[in-house]
C-alpha positions in Angstrom: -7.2 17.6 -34.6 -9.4 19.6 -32.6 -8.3 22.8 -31.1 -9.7 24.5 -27.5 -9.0 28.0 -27.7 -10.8 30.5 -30.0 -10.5 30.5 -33.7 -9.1 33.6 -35.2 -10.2 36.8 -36.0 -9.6 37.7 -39.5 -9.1 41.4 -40.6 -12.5 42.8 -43.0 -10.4 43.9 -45.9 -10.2 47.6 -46.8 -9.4 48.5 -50.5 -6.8 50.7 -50.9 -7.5 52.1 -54.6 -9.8 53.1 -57.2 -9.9 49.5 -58.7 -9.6 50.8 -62.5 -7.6 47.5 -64.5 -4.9 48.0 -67.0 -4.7 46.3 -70.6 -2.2 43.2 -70.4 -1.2 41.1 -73.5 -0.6 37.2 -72.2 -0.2 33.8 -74.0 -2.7 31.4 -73.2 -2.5 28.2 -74.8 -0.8 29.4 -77.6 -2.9 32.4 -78.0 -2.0 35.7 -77.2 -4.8 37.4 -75.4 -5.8 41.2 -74.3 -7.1 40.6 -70.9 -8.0 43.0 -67.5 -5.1 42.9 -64.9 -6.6 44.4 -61.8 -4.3 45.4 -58.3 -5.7 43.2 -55.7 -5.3 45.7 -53.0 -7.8 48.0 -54.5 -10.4 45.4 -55.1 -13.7 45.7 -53.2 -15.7 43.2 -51.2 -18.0 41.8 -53.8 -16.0 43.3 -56.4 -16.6 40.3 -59.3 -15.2 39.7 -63.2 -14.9 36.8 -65.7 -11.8 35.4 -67.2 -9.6 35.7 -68.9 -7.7 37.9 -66.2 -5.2 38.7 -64.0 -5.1 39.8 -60.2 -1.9 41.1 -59.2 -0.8 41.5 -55.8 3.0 41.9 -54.2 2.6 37.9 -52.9 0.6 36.5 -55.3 -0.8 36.6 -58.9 -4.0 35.1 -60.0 -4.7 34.2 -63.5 -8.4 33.7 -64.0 -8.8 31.3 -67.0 -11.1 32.1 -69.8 -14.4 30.1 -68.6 -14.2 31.3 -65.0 -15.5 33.8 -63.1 -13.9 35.7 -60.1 -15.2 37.4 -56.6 -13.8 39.2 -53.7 -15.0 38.2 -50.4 -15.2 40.1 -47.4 -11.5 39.4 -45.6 -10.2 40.2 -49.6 -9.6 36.5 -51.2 -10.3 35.8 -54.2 -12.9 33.1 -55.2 -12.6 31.0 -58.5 -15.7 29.5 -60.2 -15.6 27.1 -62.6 -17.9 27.5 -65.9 -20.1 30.7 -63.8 
């Protein structure tokens, strides 16, 4: 489909902490692992990691496996990448 009007704008995203993560024990494959659990919210553009972690927010939880690496872009989502 192609749309006339204007796309839209999307809000810069403005943390809303100190982005400090807190020590989580998870099961991963049968393991049980100490990994970083970080508040989304307080996550800075360009803020970055590797997995294993997790990214909490009050919609959504991201668990970043062991192998990728994570980023926050400017409008505050979170990108995944594979084997970085």
């Amino acid at each position: 489909a192609v749309g006339t009007g204007r796309p839209p704008s999307l809000p810069v995203h403005e943390p809303t902490g100190t982005e400090e993560p807190v020590q989580r024990s998870i099961w991963i494959d049968g393991e049980e692992l100490e990994i970083e659990s970080w508040l989304w919210a307080e996550l800075p553009q360009g803020h970055a990691g590797r997995g294993p972690a997790l990214v909490v927010d009050d919609h959504a939880t991201a668990l970043v496996p062991p192998g990728w690496s994570w980023n926050v872009d400017r409008f505050g989502n979170l990108l995944l990448e594979r084997g970085a």
